[in-house]
Backbone as CSV, one residue per row, in Angstrom:
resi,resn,N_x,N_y,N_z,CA_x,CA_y,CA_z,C_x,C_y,C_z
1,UNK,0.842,-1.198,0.000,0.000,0.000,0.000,0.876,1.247,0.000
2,UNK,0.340,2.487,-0.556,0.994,3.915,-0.951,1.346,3.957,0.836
3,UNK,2.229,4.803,0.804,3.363,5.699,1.970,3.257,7.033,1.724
4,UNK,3.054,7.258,3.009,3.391,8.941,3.338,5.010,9.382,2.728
5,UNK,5.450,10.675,2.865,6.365,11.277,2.743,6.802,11.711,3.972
6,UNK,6.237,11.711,4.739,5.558,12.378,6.213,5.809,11.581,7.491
7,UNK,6.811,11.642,8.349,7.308,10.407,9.219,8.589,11.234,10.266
8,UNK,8.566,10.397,11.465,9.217,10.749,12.094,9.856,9.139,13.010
9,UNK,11.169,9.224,13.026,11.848,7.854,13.887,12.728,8.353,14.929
10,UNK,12.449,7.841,16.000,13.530,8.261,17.259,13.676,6.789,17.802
11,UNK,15.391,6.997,17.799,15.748,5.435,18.834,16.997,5.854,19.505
12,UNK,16.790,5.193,21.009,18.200,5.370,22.175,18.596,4.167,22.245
13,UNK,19.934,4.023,22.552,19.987,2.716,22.759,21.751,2.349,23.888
14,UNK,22.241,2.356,25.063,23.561,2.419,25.194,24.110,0.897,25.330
15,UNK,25.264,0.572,24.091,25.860,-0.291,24.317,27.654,-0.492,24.752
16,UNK,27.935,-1.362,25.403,28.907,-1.165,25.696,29.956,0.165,26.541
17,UNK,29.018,1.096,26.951,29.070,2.324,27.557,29.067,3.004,26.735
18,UNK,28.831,2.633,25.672,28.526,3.906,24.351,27.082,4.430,24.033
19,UNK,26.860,5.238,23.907,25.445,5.692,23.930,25.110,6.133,22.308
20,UNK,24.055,5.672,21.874,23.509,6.429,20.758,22.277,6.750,20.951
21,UNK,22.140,7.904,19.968,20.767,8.293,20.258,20.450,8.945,18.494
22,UNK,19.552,8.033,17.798,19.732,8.968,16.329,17.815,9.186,15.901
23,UNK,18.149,10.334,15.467,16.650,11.127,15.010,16.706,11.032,13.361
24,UNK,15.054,9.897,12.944,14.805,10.788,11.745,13.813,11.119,10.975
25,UNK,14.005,11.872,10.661,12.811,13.335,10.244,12.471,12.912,8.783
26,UNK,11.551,13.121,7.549,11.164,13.265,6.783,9.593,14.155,6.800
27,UNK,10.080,14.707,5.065,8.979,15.378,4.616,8.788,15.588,3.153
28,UNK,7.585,16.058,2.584,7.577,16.200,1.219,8.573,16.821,0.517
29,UNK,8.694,15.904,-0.464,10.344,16.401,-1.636,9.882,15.929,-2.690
30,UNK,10.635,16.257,-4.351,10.057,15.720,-5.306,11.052,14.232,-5.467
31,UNK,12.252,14.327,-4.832,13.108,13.655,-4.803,13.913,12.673,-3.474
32,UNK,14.753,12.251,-3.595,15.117,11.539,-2.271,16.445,12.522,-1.857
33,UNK,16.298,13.314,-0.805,17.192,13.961,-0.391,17.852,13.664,1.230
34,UNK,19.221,13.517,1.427,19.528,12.978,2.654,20.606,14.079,3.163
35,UNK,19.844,14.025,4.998,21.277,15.392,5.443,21.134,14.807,6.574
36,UNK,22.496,14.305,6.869,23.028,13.785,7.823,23.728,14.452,8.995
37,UNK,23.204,14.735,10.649,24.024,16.091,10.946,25.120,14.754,12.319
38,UNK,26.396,14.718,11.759,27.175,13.698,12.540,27.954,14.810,13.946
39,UNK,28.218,13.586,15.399,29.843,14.206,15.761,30.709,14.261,15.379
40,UNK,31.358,14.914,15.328,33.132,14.962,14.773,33.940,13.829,14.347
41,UNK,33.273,12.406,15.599,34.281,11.396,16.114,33.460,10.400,14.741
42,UNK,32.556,10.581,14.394,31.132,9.568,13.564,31.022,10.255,12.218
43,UNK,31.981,11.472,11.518,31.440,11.813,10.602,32.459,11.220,9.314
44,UNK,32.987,9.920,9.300,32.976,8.847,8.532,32.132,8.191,8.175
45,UNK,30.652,8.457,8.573,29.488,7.194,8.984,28.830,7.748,7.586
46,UNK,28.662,9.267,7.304,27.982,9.702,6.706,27.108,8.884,5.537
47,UNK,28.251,8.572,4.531,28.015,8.153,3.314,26.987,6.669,3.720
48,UNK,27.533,6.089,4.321,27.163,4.806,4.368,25.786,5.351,5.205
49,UNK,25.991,5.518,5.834,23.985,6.219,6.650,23.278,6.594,5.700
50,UNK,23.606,7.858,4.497,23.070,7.769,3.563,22.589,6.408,2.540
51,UNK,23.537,5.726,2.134,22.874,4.360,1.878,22.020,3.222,2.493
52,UNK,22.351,3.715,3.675,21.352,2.880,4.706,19.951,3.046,4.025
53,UNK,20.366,4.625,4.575,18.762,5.244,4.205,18.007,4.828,3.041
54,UNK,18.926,4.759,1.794,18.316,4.861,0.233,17.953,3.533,0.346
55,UNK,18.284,2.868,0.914,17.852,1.270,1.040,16.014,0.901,1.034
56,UNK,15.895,1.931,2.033,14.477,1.982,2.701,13.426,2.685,2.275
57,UNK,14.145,4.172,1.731,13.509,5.250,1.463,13.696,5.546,0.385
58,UNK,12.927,5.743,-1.141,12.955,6.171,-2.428,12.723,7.622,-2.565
59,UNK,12.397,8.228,-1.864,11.349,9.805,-1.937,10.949,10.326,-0.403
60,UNK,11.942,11.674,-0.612,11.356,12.699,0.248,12.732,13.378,0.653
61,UNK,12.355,14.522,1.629,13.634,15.319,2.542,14.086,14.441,3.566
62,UNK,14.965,13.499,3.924,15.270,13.071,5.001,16.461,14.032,5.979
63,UNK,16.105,14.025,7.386,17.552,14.609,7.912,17.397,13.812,8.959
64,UNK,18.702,13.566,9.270,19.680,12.571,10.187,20.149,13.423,11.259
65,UNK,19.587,13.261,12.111,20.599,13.747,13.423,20.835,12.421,14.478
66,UNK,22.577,12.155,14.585,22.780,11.785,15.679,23.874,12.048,16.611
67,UNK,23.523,11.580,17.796,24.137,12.069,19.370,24.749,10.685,19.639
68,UNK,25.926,10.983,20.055,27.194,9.698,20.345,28.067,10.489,21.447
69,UNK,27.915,9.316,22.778,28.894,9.745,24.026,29.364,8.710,23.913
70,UNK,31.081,8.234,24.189,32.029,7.399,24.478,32.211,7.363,25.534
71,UNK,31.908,6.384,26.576,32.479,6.316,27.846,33.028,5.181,27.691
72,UNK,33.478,4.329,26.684,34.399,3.513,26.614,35.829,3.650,26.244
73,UNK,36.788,2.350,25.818,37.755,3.067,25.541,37.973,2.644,24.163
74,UNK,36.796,1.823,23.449,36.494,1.643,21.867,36.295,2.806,21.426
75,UNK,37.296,3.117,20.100,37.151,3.838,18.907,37.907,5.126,19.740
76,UNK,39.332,5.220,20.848,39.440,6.759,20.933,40.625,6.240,21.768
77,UNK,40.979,7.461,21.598,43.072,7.306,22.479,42.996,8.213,22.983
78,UNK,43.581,8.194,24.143,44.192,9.506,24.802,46.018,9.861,24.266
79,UNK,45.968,10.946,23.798,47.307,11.549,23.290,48.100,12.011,23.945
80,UNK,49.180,12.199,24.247,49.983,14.017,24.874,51.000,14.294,24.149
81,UNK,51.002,16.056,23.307,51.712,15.955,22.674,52.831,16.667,23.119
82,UNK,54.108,15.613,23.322,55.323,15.663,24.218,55.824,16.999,23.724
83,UNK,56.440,17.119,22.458,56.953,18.100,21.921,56.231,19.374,22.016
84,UNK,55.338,19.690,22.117,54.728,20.780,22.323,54.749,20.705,23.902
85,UNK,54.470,20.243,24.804,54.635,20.145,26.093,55.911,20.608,26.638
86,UNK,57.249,19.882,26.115,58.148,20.696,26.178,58.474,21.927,25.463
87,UNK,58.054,22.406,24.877,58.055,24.213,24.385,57.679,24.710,25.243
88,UNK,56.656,24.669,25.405,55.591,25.043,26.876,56.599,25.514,27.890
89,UNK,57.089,24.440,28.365,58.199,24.280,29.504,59.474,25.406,29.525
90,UNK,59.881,25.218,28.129,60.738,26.210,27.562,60.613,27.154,27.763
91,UNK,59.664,27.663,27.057,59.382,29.056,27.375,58.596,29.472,28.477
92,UNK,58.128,28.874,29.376,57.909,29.316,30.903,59.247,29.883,31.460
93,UNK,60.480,28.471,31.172,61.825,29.080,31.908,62.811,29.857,31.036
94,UNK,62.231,30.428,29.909,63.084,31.548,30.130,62.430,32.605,30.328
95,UNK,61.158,32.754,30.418,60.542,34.162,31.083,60.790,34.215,32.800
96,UNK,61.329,32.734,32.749,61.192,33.062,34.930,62.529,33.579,34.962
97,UNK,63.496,33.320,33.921,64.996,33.565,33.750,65.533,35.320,33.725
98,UNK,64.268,35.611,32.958,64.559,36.829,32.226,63.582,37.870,33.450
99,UNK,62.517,37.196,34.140,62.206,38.353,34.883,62.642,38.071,36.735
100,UNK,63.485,37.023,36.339,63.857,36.421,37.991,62.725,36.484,38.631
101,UNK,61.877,35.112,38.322,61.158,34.621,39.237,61.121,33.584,39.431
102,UNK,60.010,32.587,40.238,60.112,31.038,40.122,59.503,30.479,38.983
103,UNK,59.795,29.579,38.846,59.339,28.960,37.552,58.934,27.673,38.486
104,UNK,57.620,27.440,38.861,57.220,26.301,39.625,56.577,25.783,38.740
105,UNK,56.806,24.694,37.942,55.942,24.189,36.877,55.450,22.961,37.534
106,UNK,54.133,22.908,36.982,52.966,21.632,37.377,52.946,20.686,36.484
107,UNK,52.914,19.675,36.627,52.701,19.009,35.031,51.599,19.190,34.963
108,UNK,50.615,19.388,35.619,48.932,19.031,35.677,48.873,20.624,34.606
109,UNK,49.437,21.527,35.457,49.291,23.053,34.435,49.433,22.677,33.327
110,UNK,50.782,22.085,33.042,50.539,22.212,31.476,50.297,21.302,30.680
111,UNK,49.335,19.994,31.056,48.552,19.582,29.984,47.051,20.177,29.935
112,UNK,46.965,21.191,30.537,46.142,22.099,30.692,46.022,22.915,29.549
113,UNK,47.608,23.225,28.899,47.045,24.377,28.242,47.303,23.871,26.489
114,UNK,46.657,24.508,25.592,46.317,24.109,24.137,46.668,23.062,23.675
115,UNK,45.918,22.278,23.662,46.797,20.787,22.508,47.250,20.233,22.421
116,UNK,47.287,20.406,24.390,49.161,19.464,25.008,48.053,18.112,24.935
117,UNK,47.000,17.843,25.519,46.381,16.618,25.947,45.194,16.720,24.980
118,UNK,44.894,15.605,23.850,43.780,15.431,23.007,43.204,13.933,23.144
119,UNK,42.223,13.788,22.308,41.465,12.672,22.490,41.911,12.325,21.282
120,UNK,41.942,11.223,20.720,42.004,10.491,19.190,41.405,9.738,19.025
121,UNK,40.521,10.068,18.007,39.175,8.913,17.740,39.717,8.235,16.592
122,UNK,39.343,6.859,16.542,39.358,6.252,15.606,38.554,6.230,14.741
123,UNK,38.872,6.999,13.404,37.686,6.983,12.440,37.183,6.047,11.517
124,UNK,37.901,4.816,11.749,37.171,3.401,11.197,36.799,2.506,11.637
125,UNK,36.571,3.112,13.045,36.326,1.580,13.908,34.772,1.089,13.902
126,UNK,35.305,-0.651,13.173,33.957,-1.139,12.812,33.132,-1.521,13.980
127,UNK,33.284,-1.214,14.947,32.524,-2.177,16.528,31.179,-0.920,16.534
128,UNK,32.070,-0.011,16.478,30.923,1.118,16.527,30.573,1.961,15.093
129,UNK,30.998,1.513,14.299,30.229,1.461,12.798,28.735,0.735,13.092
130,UNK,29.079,-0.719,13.308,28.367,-1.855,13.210,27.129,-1.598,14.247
131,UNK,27.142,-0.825,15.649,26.676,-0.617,16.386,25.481,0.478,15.997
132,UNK,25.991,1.568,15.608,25.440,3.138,15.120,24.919,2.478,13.697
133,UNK,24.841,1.681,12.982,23.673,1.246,11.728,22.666,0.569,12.646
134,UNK,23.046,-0.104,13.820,21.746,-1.171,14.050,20.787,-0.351,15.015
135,UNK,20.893,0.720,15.209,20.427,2.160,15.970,19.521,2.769,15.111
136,UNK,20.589,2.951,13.938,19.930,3.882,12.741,18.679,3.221,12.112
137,UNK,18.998,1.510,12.362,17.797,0.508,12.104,16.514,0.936,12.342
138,UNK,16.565,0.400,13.536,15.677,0.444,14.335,15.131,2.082,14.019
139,UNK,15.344,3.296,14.188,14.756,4.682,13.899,14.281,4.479,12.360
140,UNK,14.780,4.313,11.410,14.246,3.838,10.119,12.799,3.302,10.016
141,UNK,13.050,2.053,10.786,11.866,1.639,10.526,10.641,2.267,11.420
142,UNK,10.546,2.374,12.787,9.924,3.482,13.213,9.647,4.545,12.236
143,UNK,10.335,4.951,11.512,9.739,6.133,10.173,8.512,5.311,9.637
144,UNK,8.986,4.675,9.532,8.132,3.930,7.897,7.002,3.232,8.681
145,UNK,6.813,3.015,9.752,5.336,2.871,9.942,4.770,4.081,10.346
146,UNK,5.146,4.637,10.837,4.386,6.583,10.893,4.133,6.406,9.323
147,UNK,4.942,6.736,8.387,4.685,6.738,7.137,3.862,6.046,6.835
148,UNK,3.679,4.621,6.951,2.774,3.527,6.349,0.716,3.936,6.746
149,UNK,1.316,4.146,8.435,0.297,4.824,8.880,-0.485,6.066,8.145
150,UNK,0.102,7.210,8.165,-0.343,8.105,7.259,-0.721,7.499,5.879
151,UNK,0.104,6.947,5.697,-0.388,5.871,3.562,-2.030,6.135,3.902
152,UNK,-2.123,5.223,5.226,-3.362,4.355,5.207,-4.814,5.486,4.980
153,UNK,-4.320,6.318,5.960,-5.091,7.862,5.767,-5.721,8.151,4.400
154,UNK,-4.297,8.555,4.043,-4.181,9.118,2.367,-5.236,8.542,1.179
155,UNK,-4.823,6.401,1.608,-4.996,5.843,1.058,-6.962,5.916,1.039
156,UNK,-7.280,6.094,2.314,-8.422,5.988,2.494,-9.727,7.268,2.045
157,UNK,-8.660,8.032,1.874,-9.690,9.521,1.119,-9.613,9.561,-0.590
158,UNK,-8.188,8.646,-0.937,-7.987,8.664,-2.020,-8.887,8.331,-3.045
159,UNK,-9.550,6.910,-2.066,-10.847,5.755,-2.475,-11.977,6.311,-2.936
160,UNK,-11.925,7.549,-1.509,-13.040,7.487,-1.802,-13.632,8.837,-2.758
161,UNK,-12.343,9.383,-2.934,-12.747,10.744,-4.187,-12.785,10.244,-5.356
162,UNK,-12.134,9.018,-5.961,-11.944,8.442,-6.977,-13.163,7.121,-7.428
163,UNK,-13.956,7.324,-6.339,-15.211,6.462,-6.862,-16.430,8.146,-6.657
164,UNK,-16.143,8.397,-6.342,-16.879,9.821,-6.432,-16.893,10.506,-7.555
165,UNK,-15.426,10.433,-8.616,-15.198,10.508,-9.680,-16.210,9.955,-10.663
166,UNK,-16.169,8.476,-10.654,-16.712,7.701,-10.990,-17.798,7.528,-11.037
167,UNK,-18.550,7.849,-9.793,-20.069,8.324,-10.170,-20.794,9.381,-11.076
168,UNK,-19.617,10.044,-11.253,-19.441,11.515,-12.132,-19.857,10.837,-13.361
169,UNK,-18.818,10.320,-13.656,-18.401,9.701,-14.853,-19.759,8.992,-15.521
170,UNK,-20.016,8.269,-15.055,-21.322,7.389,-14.745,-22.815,7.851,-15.371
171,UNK,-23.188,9.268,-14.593,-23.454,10.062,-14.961,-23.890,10.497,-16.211
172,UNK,-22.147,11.415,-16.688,-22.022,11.652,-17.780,-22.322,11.031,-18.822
173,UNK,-21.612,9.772,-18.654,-21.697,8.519,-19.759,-23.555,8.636,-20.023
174,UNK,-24.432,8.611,-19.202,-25.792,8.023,-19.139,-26.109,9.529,-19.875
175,UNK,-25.710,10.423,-19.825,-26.333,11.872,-20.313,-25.860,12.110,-21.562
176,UNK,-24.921,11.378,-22.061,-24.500,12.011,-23.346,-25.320,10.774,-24.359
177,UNK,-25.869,10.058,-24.259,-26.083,8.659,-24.766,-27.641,9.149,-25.491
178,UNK,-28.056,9.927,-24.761,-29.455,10.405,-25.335,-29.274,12.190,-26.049
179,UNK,-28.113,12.554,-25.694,-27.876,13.816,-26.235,-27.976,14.394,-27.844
180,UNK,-27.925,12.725,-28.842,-28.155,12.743,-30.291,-29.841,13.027,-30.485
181,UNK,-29.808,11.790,-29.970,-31.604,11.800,-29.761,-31.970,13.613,-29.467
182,UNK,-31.852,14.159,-28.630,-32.312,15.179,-27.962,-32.331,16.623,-29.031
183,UNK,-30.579,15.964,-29.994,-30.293,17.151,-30.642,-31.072,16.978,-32.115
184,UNK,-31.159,16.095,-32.565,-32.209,15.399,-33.490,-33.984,16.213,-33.552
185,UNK,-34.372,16.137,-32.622,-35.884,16.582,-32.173,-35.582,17.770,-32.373
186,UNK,-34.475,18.432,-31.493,-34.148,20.176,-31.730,-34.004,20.726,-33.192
187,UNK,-33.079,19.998,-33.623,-32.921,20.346,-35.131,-34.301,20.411,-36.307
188,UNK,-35.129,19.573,-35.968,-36.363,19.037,-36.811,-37.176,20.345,-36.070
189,UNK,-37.261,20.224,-34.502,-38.033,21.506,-34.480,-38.012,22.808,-35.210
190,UNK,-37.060,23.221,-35.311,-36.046,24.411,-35.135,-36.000,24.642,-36.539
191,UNK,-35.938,23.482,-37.904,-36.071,23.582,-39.085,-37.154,23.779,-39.811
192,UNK,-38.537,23.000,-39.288,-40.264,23.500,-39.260,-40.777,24.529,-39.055
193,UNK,-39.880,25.442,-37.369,-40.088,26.440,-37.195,-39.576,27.911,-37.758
194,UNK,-38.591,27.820,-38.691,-37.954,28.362,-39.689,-38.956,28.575,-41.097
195,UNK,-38.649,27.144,-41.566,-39.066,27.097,-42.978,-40.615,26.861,-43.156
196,UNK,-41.556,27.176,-41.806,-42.762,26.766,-41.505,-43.345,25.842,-42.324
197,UNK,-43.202,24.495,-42.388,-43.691,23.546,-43.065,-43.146,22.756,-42.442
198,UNK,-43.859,21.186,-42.697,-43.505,19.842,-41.907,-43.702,19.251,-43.022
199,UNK,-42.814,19.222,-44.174,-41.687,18.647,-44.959,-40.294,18.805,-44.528
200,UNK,-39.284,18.274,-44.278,-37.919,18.524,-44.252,-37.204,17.211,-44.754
201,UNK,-36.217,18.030,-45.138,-35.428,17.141,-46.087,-34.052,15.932,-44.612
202,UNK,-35.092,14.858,-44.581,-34.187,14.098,-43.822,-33.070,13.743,-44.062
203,UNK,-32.168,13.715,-45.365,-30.822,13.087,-45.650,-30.079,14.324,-45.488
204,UNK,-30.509,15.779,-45.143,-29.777,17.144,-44.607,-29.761,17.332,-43.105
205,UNK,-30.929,16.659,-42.606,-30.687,16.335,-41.050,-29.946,15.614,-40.376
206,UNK,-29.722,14.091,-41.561,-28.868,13.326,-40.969,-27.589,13.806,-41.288
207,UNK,-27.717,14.055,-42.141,-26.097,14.580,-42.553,-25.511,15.744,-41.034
208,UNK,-26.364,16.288,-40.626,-26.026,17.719,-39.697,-25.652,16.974,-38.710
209,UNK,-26.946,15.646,-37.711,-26.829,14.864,-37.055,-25.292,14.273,-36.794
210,UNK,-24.920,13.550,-37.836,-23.581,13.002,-38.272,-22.671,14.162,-37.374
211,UNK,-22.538,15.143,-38.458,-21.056,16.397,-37.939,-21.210,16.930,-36.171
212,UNK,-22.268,16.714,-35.810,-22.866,16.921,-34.364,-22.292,16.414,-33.985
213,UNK,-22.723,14.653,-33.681,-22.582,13.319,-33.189,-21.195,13.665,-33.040
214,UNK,-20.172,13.703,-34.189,-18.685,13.336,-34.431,-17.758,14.771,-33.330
215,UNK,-18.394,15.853,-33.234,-18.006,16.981,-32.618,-18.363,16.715,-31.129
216,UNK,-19.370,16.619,-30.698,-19.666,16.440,-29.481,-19.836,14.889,-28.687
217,UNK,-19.294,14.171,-29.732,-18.891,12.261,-28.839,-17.749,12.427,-28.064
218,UNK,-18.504,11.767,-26.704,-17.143,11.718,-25.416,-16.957,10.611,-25.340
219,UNK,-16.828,9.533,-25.935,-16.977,7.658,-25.401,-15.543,7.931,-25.337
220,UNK,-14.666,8.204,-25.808,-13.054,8.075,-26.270,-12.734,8.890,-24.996
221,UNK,-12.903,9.944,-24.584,-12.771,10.044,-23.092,-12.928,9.749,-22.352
222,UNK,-14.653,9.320,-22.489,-14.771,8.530,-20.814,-14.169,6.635,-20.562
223,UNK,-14.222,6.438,-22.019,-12.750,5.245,-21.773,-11.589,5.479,-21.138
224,UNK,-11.383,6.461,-21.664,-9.971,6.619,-21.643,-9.998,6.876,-19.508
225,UNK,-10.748,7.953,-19.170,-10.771,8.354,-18.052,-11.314,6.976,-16.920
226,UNK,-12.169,6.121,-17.221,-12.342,4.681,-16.859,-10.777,4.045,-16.670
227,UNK,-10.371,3.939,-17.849,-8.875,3.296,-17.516,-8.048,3.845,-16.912
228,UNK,-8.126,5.308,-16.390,-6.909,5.758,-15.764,-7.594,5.452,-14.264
229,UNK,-8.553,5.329,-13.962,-8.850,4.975,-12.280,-8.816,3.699,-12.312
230,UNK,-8.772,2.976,-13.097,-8.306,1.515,-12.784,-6.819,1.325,-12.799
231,UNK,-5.904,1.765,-13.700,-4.316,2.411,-13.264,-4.132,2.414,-11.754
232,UNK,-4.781,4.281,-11.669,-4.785,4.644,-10.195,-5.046,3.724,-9.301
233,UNK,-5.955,3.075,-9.333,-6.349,1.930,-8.294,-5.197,0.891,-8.006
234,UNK,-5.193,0.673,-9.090,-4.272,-0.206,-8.764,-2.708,-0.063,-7.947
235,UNK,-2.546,1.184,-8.734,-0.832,2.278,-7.889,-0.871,2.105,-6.486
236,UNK,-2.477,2.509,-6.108,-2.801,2.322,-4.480,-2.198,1.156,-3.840
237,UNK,-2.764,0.522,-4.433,-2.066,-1.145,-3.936,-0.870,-1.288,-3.631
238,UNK,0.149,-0.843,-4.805,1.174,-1.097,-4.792,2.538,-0.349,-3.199
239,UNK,3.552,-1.242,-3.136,4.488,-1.061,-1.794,5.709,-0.030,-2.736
240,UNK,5.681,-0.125,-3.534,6.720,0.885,-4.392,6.137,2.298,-4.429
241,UNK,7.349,3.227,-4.437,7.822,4.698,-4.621,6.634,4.697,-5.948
242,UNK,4.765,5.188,-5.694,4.227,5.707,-6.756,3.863,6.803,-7.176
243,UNK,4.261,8.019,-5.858,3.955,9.559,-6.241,3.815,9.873,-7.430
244,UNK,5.357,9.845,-8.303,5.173,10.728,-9.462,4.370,9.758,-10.615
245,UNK,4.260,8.511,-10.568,2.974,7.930,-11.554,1.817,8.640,-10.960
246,UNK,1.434,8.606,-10.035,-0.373,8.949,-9.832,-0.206,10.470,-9.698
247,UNK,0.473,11.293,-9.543,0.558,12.278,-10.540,0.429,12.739,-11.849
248,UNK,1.309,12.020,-12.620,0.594,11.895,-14.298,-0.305,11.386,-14.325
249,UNK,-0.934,10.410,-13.795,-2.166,10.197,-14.200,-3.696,11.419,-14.088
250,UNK,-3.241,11.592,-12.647,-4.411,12.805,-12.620,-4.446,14.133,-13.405
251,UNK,-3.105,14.150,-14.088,-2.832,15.386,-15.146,-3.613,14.705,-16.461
252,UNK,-3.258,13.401,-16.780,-4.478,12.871,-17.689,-5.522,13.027,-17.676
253,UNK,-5.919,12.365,-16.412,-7.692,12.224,-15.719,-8.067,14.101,-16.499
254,UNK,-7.327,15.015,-15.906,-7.944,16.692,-16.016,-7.938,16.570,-17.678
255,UNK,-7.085,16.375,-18.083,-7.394,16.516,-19.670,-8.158,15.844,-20.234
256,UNK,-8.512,14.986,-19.660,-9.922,14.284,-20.474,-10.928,14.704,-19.783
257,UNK,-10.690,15.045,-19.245,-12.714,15.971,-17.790,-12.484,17.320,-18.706
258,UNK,-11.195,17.824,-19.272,-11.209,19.073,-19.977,-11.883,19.279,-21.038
259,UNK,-11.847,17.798,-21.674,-12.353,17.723,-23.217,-13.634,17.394,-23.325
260,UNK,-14.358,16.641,-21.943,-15.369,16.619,-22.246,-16.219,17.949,-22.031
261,UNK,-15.453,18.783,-21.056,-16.475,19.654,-20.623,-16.662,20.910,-22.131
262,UNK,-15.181,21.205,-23.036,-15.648,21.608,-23.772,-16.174,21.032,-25.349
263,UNK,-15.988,19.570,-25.030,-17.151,19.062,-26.411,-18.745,18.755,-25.857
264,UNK,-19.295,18.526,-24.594,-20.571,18.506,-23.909,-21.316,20.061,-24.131
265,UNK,-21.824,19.959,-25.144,-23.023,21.092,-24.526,-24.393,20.752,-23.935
266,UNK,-24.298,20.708,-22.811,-25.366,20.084,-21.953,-24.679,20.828,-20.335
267,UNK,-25.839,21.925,-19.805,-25.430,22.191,-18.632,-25.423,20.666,-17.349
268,UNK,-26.056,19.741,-17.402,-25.728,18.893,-16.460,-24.474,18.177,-16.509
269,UNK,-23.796,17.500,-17.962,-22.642,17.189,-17.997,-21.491,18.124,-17.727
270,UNK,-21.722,19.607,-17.151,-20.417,20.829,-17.486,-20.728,20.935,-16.081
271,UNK,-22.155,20.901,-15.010,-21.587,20.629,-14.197,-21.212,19.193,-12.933
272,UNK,-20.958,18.394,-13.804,-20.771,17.218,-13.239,-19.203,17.075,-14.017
273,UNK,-19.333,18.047,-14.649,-17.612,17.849,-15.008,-16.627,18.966,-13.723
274,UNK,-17.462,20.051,-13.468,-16.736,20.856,-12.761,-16.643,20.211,-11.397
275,UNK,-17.700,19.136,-10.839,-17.145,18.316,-9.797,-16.188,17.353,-9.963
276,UNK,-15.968,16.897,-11.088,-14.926,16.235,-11.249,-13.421,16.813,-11.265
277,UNK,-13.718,18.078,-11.507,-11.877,18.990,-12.121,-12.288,18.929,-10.428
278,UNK,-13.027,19.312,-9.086,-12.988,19.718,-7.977,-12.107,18.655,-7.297
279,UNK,-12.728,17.432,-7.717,-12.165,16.332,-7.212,-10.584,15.496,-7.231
280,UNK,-10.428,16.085,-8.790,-8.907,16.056,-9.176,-8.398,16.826,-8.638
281,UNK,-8.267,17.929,-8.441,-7.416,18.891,-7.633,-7.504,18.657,-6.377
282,UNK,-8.047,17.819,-5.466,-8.292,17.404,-4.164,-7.051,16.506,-4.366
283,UNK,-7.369,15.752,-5.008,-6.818,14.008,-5.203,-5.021,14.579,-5.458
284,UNK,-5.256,15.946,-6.562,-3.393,15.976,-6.458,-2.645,16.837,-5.310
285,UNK,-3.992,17.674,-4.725,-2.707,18.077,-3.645,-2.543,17.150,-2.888
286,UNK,-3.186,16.123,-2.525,-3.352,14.495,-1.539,-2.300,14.333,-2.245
287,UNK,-1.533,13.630,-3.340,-0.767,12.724,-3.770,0.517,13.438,-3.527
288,UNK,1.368,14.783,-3.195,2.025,15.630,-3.185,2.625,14.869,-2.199
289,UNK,1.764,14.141,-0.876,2.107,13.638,0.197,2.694,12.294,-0.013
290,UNK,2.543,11.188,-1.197,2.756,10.304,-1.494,4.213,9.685,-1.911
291,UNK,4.484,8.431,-1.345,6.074,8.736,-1.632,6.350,7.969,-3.204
């Protein structure tokens, strides 16, 4: 069944004293767009999170936020950088030299100051690669039933504008079927009442009849518009990325409700057509939501 565009996934999870916590967001896009917002120590993950994602998701804005604390000692080093530590040192003693004072140095002071003491993360470590996808899992799919959920929504107004259509249609079909007939009687009237006599030349009526008939026949539309809600119907069904099909289709559906309304001259078919253009434009801002 059709999917929202429209979804939200949150999952926590701490393993090994490592904590994750990843958020994700989607919304209407014409396309599949992914923004991943990483820590410093995780922003190797990117690409591959992005593929995670495309795995699952064909269509929409996705953004990725995740939160990663290390309280282990997987994926990170403690550094000190000696050589800079001794500069440090250096130049403490010759300013205590040069202004005769003490030079009481701490070691604790000076891995205190800039760059002497860093952290080093390991930026390929698979323990917590492997860990931060099965996180990202789990939030994924949490999307996609919010999403599936909303489908069901979508799916359920979709039904029912598109047999509403159909009754339109229905309608129409039954009104244009006697419209020869109707224009027939008019013409014969209309030619008696002219040429006041009830002689008329029937092989000039039929002939008029004919160019009528051929100008104002909708069967080739309302086929045509029959087969595109059986299409549509069917798209519904389907578990695949169908936004931009049931989009073209309802740009069809309008061009054939277009043609009938200006080959129908009959005010009941023009306005049972204008509920129908009402109904299409319902049905496509609905599908906008569709993934």
């Amino acid at each position: 069944m059709i999917k929202s565009m429209t979804g939200f996934g949150k999952y926590n999870e701490i393993r090994n004293e490592r904590e994750y916590q990843i958020e994700v967001k989607s919304v209407n896009h014409r396309y599949l767009d992914i923004s991943v917002k990483l820590p410093r120590q995780l922003s190797y993950l990117e690409e591959i999170i992005k593929k995670e994602v495309s795995k699952k998701i064909k269509r929409g804005k996705i953004d990725i936020f995740v939160t990663f604390n290390n309280n282990s000692q997987e994926g990170r080093e403690l550094r000190i950088d000696k050589e800079l530590a001794k500069t440090y040192i250096e130049k403490v003693k010759e300013i205590s030299e040069e202004e005769s004072i003490l030079s009481n140095i701490n070691v604790v002071e000076i891995l205190k100051l800039p760059d002497v003491l860093n952290m080093k993360y390991n930026q390929e470590d698979e323990q917590i690669k492997q860990e931060a996808i099965s996180v990202l899992q789990v939030a994924i799919e949490q999307l996609l039933n919010m999403r599936k959920e909303e489908g069901k929504k979508i799916y359920d107004d979709l039904m029912r504008r598109i047999e509403a259509i159909e009754s339109k249609i229905i309608k129409i079909s039954e009104k244009s079927t006697g419209l020869i007939q109707e224009y027939v009687v008019k013409l014969e009237g209309r030619v008696k009442e002219i040429l006041q006599t009830e002689e008329i030349d029937k092989s000039r009526i039929a002939q008029e009849v004919v160019i009528y008939a051929d100008k104002s026949s909708i069967e080739e539309e309302i086929t045509r518009l029959r087969s595109h809600i059986s299409q549509f119907r069917n798209l519904l069904q389907s578990d695949e990325a169908v936004g931009k099909k049931l989009d073209f289709i309802i740009q069809e559906m309008n061009r054939e409700t277009n043609t009938i309304g200006s080959k129908a001259n009959c005010l009941d078919i023009t306005n049972n057509v204008i509920d129908i253009k009402t109904e299409l434009e319902d049905i496509r801002e609905q599908i906008q939501n569709i993934e």
